[in-house]
PQR file of N, CA, C, O and H, with PARSE charges and radii, in Angstrom:
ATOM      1  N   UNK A   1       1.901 -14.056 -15.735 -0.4000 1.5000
ATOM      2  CA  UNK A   1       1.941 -13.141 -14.654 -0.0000 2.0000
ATOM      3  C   UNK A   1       3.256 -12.401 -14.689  0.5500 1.7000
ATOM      4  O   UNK A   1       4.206 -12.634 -15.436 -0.5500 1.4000
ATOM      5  N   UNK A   2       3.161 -11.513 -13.801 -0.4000 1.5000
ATOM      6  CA  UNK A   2       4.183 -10.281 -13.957 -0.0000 2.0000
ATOM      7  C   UNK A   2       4.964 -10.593 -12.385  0.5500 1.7000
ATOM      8  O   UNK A   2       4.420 -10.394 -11.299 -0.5500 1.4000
ATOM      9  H   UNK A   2       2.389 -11.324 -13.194  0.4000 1.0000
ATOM     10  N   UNK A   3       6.573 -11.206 -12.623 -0.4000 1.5000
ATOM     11  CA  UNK A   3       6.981 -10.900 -11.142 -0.0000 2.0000
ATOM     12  C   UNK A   3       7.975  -9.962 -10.979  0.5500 1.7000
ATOM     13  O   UNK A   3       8.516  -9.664 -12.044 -0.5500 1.4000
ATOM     14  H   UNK A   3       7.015 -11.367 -13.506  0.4000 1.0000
ATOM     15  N   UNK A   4       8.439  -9.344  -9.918 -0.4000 1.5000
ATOM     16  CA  UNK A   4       9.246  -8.729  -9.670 -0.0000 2.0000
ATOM     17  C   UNK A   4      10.312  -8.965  -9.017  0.5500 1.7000
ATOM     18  O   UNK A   4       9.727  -9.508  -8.080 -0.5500 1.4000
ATOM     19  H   UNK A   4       8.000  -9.585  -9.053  0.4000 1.0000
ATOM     20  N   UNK A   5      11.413  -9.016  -8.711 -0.4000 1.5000
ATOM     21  CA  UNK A   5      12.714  -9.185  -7.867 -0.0000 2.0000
ATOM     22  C   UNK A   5      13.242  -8.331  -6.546  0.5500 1.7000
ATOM     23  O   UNK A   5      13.333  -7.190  -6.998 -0.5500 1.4000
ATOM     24  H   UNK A   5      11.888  -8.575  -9.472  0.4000 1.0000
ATOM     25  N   UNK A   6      13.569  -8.290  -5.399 -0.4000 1.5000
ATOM     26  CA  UNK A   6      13.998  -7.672  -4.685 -0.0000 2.0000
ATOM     27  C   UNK A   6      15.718  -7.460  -5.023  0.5500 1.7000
ATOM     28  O   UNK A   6      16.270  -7.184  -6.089 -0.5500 1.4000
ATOM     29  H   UNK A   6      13.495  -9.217  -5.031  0.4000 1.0000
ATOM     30  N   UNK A   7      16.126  -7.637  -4.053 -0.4000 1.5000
ATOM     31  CA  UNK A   7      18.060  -7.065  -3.703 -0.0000 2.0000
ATOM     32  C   UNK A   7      18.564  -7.941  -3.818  0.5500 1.7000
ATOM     33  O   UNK A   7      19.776  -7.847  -3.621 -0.5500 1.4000
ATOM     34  H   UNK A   7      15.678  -7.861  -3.187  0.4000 1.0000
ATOM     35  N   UNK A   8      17.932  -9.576  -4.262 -0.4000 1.5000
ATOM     36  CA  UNK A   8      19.108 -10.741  -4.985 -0.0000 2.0000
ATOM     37  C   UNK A   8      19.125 -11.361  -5.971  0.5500 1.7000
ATOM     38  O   UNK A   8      18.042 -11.884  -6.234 -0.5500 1.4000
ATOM     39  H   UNK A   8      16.948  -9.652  -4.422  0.4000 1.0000
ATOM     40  N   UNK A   9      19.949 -11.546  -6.689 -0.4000 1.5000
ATOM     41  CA  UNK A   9      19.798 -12.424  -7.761 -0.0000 2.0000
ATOM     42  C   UNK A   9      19.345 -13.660  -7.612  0.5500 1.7000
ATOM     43  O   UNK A   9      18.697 -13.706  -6.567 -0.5500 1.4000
ATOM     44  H   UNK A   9      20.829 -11.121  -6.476  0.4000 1.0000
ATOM     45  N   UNK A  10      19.379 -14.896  -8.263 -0.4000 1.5000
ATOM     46  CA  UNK A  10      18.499 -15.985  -7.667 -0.0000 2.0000
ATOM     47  C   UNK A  10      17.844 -16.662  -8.598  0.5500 1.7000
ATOM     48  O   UNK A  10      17.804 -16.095  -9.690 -0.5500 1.4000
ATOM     49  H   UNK A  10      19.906 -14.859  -9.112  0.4000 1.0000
ATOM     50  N   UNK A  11      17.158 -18.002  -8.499 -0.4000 1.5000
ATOM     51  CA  UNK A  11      16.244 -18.584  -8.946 -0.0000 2.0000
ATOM     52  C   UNK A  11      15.070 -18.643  -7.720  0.5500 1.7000
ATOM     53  O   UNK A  11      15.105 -18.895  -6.515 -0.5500 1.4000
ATOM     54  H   UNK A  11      17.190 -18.463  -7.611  0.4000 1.0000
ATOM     55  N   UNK A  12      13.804 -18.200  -8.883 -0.4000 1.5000
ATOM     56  CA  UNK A  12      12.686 -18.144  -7.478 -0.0000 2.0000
ATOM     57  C   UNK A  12      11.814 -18.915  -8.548  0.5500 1.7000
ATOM     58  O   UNK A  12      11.872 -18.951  -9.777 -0.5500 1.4000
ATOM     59  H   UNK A  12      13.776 -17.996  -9.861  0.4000 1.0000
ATOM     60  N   UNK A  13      10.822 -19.633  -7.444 -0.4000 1.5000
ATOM     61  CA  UNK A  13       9.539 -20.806  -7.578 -0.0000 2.0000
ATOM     62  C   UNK A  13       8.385 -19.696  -7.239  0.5500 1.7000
ATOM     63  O   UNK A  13       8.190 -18.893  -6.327 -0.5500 1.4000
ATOM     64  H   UNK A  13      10.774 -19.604  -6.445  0.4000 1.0000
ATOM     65  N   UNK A  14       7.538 -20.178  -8.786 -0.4000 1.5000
ATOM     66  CA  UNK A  14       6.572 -19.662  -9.128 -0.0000 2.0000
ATOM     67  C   UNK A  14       5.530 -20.430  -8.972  0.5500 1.7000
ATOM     68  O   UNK A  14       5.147 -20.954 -10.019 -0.5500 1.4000
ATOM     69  H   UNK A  14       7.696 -20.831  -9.527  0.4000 1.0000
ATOM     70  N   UNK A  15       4.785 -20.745  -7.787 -0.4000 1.5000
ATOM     71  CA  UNK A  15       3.709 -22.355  -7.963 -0.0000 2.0000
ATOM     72  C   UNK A  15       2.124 -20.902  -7.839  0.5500 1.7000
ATOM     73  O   UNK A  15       1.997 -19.785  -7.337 -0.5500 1.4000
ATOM     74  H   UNK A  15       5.096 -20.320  -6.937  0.4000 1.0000
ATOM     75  N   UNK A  16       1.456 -21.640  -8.450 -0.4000 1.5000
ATOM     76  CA  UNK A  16       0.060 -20.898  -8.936 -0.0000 2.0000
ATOM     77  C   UNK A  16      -0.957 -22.387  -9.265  0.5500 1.7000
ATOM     78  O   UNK A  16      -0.938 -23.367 -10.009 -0.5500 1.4000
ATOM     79  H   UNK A  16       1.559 -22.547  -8.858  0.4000 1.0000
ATOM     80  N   UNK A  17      -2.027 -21.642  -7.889 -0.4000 1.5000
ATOM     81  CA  UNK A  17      -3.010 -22.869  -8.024 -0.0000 2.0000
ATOM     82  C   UNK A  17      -4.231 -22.123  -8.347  0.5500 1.7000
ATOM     83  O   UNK A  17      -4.599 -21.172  -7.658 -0.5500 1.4000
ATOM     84  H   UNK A  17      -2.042 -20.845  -7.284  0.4000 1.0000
ATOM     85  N   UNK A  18      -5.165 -22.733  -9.873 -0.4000 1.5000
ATOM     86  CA  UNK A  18      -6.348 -22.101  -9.763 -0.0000 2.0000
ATOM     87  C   UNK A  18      -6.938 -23.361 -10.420  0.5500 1.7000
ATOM     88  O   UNK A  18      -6.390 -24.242 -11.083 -0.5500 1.4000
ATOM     89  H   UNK A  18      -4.866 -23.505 -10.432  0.4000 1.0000
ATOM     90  N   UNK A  19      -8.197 -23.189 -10.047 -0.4000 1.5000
ATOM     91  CA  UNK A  19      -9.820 -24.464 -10.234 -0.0000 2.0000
ATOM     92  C   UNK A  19      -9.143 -25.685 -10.334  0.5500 1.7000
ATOM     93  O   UNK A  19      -9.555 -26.480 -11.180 -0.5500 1.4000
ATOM     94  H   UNK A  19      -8.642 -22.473  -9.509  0.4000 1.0000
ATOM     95  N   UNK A  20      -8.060 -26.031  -9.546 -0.4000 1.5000
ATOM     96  CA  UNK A  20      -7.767 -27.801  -8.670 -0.0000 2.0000
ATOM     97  C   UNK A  20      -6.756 -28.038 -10.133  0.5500 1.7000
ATOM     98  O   UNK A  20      -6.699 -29.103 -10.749 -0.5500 1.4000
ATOM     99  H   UNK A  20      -7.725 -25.386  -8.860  0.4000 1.0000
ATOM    100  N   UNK A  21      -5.945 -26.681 -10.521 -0.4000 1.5000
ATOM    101  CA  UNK A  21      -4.859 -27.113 -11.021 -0.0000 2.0000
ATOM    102  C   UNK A  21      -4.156 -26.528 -10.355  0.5500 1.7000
ATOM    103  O   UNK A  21      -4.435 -25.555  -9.655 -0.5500 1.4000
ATOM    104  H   UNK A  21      -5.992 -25.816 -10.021  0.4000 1.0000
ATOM    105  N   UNK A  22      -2.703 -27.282 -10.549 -0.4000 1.5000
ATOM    106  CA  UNK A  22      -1.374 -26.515  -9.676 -0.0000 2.0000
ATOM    107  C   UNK A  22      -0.299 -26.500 -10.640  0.5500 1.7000
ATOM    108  O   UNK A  22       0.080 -27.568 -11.119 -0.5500 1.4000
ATOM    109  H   UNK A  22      -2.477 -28.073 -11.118  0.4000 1.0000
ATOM    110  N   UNK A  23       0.118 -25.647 -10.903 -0.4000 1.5000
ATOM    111  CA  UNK A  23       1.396 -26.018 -11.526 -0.0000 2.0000
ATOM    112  C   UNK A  23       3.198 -24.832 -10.866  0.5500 1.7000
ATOM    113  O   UNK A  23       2.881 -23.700 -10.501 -0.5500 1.4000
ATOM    114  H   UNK A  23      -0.190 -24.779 -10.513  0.4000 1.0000
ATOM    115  N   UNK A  24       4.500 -25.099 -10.793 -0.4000 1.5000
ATOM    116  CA  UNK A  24       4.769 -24.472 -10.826 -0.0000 2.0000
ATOM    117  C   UNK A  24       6.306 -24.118 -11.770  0.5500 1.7000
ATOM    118  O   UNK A  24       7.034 -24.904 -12.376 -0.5500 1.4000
ATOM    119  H   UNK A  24       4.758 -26.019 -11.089  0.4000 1.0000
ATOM    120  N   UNK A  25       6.392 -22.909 -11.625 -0.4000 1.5000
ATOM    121  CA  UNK A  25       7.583 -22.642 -12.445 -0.0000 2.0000
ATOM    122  C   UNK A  25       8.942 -21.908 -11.737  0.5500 1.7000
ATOM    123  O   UNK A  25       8.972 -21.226 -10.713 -0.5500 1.4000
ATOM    124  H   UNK A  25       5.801 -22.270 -11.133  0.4000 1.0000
ATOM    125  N   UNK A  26       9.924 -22.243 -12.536 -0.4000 1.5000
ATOM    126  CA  UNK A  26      10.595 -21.427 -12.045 -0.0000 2.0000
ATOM    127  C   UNK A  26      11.704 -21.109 -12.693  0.5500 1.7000
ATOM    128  O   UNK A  26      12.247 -21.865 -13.499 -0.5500 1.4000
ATOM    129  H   UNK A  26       9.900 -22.797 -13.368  0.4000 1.0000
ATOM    130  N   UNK A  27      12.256 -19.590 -12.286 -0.4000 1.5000
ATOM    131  CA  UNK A  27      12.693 -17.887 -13.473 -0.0000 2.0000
ATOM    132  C   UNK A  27      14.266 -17.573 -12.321  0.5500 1.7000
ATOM    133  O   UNK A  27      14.354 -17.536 -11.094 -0.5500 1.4000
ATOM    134  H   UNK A  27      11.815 -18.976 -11.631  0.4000 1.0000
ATOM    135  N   UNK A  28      14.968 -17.455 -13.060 -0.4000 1.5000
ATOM    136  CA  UNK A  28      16.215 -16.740 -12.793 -0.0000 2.0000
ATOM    137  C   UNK A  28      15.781 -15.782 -12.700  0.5500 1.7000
ATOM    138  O   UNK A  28      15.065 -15.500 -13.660 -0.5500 1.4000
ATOM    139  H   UNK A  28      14.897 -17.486 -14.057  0.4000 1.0000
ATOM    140  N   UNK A  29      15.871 -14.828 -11.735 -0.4000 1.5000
ATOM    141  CA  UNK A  29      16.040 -13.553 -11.660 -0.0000 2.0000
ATOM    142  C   UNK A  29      16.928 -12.485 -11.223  0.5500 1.7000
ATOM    143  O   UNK A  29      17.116 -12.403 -10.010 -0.5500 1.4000
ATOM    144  H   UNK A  29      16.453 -15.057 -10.955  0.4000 1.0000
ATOM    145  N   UNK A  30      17.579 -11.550 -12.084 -0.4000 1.5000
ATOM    146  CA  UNK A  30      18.414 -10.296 -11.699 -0.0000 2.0000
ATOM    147  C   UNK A  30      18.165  -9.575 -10.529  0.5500 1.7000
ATOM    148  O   UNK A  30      17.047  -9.713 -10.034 -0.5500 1.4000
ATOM    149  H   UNK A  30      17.426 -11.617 -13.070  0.4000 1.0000
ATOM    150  N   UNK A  31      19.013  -8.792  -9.949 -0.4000 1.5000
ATOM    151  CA  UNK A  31      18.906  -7.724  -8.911 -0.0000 2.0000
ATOM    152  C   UNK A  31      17.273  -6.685  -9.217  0.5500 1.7000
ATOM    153  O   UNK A  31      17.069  -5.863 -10.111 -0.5500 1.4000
ATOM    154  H   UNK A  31      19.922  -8.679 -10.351  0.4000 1.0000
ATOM    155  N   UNK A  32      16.733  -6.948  -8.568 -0.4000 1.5000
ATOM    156  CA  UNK A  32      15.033  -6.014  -9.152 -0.0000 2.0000
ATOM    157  C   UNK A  32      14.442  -6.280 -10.442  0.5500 1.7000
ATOM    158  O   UNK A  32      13.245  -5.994 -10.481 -0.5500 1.4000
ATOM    159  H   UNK A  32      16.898  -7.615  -7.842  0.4000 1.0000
ATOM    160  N   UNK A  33      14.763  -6.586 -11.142 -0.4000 1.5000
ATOM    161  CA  UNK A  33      14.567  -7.379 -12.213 -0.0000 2.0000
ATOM    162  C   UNK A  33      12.605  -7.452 -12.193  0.5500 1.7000
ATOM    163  O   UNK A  33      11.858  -7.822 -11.287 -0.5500 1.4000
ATOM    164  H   UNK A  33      15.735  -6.818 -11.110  0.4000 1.0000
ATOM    165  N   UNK A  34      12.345  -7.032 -13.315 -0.4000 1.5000
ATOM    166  CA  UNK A  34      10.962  -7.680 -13.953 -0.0000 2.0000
ATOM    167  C   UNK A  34      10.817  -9.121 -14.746  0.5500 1.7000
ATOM    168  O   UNK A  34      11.451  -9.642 -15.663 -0.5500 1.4000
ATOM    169  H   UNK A  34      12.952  -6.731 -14.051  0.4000 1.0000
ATOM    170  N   UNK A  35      10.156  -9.349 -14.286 -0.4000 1.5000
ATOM    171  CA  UNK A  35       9.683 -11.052 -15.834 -0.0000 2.0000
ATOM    172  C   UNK A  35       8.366 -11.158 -16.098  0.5500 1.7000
ATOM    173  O   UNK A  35       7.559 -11.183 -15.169 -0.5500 1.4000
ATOM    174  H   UNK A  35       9.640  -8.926 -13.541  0.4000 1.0000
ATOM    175  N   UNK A  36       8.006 -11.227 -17.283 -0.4000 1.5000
ATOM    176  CA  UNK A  36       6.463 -11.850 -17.664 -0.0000 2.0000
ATOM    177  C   UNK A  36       6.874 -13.411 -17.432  0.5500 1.7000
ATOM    178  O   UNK A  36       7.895 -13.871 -17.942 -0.5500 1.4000
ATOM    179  H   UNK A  36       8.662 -11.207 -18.038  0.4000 1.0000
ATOM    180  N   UNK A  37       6.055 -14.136 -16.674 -0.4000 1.5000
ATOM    181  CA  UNK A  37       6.113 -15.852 -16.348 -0.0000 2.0000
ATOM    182  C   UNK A  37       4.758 -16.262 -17.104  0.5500 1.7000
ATOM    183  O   UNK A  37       3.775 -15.522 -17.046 -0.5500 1.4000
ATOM    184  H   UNK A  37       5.226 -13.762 -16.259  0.4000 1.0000
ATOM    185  N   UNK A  38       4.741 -17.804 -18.013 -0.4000 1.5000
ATOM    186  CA  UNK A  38       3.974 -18.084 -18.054 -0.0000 2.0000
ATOM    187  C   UNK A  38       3.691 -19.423 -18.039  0.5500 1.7000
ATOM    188  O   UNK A  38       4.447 -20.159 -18.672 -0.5500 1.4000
ATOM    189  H   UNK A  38       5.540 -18.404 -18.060  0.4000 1.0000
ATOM    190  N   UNK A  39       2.654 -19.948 -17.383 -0.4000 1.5000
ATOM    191  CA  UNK A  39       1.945 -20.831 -16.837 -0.0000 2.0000
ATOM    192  C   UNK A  39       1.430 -21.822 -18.521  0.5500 1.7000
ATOM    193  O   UNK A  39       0.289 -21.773 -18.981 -0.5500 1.4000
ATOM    194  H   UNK A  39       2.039 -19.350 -16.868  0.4000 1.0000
ATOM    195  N   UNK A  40       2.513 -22.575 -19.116 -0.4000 1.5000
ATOM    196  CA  UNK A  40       1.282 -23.440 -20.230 -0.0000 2.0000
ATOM    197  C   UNK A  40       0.826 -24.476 -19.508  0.5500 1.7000
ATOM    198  O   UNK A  40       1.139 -24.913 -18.401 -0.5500 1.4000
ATOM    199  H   UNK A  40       3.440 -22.615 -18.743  0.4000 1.0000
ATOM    200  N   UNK A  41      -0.189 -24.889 -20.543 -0.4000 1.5000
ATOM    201  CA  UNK A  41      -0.838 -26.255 -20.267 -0.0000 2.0000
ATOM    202  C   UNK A  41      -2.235 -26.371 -19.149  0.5500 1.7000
ATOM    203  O   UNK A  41      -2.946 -27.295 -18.753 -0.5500 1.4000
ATOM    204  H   UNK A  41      -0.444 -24.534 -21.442  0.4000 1.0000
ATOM    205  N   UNK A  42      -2.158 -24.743 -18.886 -0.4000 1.5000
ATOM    206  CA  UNK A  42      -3.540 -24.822 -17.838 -0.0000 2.0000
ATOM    207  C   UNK A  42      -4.617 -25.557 -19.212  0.5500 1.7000
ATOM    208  O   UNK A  42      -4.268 -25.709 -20.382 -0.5500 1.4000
ATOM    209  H   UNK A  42      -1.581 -23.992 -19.208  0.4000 1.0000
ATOM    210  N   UNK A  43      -5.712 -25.847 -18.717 -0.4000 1.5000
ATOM    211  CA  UNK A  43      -7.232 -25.969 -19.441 -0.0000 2.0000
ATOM    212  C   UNK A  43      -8.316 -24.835 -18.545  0.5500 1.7000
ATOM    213  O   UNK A  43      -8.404 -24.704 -17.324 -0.5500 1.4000
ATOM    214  H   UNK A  43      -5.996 -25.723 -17.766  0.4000 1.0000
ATOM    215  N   UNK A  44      -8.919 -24.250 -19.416 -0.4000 1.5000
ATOM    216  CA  UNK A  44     -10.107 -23.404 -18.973 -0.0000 2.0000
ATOM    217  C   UNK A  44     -11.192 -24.410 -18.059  0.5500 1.7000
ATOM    218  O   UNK A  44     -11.643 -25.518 -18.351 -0.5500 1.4000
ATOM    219  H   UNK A  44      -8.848 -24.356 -20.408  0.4000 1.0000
ATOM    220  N   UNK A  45     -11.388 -23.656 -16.984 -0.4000 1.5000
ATOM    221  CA  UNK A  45     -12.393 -24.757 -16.238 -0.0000 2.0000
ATOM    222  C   UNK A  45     -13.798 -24.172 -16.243  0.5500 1.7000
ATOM    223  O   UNK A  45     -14.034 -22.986 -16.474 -0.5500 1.4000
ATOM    224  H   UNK A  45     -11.022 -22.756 -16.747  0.4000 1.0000
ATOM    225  N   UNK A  46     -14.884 -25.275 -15.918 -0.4000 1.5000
ATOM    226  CA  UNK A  46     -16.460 -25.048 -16.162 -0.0000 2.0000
ATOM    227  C   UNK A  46     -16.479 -23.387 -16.044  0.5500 1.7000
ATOM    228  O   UNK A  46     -15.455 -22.717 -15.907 -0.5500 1.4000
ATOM    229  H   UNK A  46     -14.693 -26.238 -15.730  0.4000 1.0000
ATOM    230  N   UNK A  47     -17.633 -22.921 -16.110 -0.4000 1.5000
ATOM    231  CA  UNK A  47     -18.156 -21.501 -15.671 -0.0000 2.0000
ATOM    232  C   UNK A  47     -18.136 -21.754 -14.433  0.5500 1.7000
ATOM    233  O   UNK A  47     -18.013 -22.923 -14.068 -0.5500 1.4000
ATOM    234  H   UNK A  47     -18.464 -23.465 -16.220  0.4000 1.0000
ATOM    235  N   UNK A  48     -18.257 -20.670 -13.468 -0.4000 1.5000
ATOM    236  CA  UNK A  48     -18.352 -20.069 -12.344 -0.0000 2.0000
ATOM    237  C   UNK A  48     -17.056 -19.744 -11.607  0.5500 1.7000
ATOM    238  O   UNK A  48     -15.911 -20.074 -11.914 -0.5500 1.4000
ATOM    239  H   UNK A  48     -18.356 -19.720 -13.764  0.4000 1.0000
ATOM    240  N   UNK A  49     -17.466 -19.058 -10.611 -0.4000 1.5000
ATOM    241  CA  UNK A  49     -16.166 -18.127  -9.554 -0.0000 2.0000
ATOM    242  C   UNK A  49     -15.217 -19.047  -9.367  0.5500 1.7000
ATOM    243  O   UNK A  49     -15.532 -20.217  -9.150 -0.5500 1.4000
ATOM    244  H   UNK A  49     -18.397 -18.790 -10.361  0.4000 1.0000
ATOM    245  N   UNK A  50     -13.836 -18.615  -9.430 -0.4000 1.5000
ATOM    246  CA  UNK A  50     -13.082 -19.284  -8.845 -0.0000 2.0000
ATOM    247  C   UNK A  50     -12.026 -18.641  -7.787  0.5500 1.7000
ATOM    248  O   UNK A  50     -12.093 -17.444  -7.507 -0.5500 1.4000
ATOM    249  H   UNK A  50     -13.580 -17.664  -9.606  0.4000 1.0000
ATOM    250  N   UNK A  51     -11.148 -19.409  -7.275 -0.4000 1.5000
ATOM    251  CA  UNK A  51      -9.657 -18.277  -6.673 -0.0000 2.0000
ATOM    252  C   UNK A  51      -8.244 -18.950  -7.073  0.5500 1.7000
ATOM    253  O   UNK A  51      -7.874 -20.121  -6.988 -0.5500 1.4000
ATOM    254  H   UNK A  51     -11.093 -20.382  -7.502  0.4000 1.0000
ATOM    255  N   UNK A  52      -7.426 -17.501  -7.655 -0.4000 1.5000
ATOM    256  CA  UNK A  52      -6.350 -17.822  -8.106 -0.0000 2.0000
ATOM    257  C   UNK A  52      -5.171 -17.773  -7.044  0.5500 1.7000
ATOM    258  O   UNK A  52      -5.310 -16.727  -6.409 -0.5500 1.4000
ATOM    259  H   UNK A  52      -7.726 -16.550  -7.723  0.4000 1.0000
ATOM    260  N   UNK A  53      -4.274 -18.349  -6.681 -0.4000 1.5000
ATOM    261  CA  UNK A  53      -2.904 -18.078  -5.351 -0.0000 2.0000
ATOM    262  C   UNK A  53      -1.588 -18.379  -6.110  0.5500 1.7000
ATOM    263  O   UNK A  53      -1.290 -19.187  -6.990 -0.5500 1.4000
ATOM    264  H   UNK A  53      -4.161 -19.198  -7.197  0.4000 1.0000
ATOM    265  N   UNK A  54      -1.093 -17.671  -5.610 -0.4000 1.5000
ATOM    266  CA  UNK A  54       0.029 -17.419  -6.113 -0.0000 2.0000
ATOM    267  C   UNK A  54       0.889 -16.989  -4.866  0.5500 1.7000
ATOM    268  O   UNK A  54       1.056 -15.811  -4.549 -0.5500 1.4000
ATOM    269  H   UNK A  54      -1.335 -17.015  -4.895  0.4000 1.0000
ATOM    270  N   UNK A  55       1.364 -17.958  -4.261 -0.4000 1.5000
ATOM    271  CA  UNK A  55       2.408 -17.089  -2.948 -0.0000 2.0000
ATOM    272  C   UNK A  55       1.319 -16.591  -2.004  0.5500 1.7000
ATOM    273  O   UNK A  55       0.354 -17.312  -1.753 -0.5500 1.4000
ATOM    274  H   UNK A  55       1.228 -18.914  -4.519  0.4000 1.0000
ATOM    275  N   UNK A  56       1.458 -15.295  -1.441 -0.4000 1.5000
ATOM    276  CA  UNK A  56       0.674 -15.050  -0.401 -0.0000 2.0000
ATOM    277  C   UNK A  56      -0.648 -14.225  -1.680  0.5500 1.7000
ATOM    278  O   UNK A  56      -1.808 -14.538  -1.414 -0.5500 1.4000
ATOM    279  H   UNK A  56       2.242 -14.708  -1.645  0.4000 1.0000
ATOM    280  N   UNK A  57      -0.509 -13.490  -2.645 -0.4000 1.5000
ATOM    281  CA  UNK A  57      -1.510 -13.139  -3.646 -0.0000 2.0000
ATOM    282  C   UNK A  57      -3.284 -14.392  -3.868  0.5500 1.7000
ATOM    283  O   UNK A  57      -3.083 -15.559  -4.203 -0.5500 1.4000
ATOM    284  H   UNK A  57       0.434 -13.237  -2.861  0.4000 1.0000
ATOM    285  N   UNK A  58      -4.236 -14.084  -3.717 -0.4000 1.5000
ATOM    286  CA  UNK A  58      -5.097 -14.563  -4.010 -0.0000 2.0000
ATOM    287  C   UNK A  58      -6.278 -13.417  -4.253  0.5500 1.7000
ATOM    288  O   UNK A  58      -6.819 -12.626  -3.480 -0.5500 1.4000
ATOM    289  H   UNK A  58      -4.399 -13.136  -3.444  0.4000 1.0000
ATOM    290  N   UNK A  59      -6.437 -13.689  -5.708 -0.4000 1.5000
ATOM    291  CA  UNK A  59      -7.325 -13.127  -6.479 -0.0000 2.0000
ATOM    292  C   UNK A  59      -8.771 -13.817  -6.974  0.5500 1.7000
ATOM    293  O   UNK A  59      -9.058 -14.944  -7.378 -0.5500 1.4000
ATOM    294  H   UNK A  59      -5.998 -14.332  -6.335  0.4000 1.0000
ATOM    295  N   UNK A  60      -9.433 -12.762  -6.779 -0.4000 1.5000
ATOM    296  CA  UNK A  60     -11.158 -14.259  -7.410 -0.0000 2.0000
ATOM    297  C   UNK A  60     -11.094 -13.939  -9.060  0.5500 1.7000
ATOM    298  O   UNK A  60     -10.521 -12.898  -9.381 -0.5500 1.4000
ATOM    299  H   UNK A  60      -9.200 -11.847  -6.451  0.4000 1.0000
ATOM    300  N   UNK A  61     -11.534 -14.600  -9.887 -0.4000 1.5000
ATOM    301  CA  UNK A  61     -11.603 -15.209 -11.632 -0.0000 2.0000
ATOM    302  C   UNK A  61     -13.104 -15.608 -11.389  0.5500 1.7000
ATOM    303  O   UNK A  61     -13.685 -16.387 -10.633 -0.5500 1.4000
ATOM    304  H   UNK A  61     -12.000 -15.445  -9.626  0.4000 1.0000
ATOM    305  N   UNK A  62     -13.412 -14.857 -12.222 -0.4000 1.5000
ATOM    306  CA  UNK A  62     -15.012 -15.414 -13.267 -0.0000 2.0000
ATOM    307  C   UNK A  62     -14.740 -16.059 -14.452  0.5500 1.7000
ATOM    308  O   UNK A  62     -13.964 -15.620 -15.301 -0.5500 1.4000
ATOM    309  H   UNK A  62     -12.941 -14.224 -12.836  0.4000 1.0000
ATOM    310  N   UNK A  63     -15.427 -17.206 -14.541 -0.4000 1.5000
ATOM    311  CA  UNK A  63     -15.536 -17.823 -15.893 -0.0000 2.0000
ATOM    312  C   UNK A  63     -16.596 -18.171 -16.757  0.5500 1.7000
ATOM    313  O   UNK A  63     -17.312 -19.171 -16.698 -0.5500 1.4000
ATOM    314  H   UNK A  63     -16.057 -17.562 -13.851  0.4000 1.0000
ATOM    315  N   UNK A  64     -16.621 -17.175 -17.621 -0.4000 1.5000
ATOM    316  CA  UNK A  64     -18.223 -17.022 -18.350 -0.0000 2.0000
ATOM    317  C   UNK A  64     -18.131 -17.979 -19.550  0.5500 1.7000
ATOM    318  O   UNK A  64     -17.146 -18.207 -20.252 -0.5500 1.4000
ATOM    319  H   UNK A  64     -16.039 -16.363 -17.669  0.4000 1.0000
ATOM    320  N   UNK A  65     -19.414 -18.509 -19.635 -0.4000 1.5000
ATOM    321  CA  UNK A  65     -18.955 -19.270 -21.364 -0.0000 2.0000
ATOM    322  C   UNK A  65     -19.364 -18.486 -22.478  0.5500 1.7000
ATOM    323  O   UNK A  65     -19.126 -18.869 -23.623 -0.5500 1.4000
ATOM    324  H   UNK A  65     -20.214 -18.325 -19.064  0.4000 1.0000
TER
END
């Protein structure tokens, strides 16, 4: 995922829960600052709908086989 930074520098917590995994991370970040973050060690779960959260963000995921 793609985060962004506001007006402080900092270490910020990245927790992201999708299909009854949780994991989280966490990124030093610069004054406004961009980062690609990434999440290893998920496993792909069965087919069907799921929802991804991330902070206040929640997105729905299809999983086709």
């Amino acid at each position: 995922m793609t985060v962004k930074n506001g007006n402080q520098t900092g270490l910020a917590k990245i927790e992201l829960a999708v299909a009854e995994q949780k994991m989280t991370n966490w990124v030093w970040l610069r004054t406004n600052e961009t980062k690609q973050v990434v999440f290893e060690g998920l496993t792909a779960p069965d087919a069907g709908a799921y929802e991804a959260i991330v902070g206040d963000l929640k997105r729905s995921l299809i999983v086709e086989q």
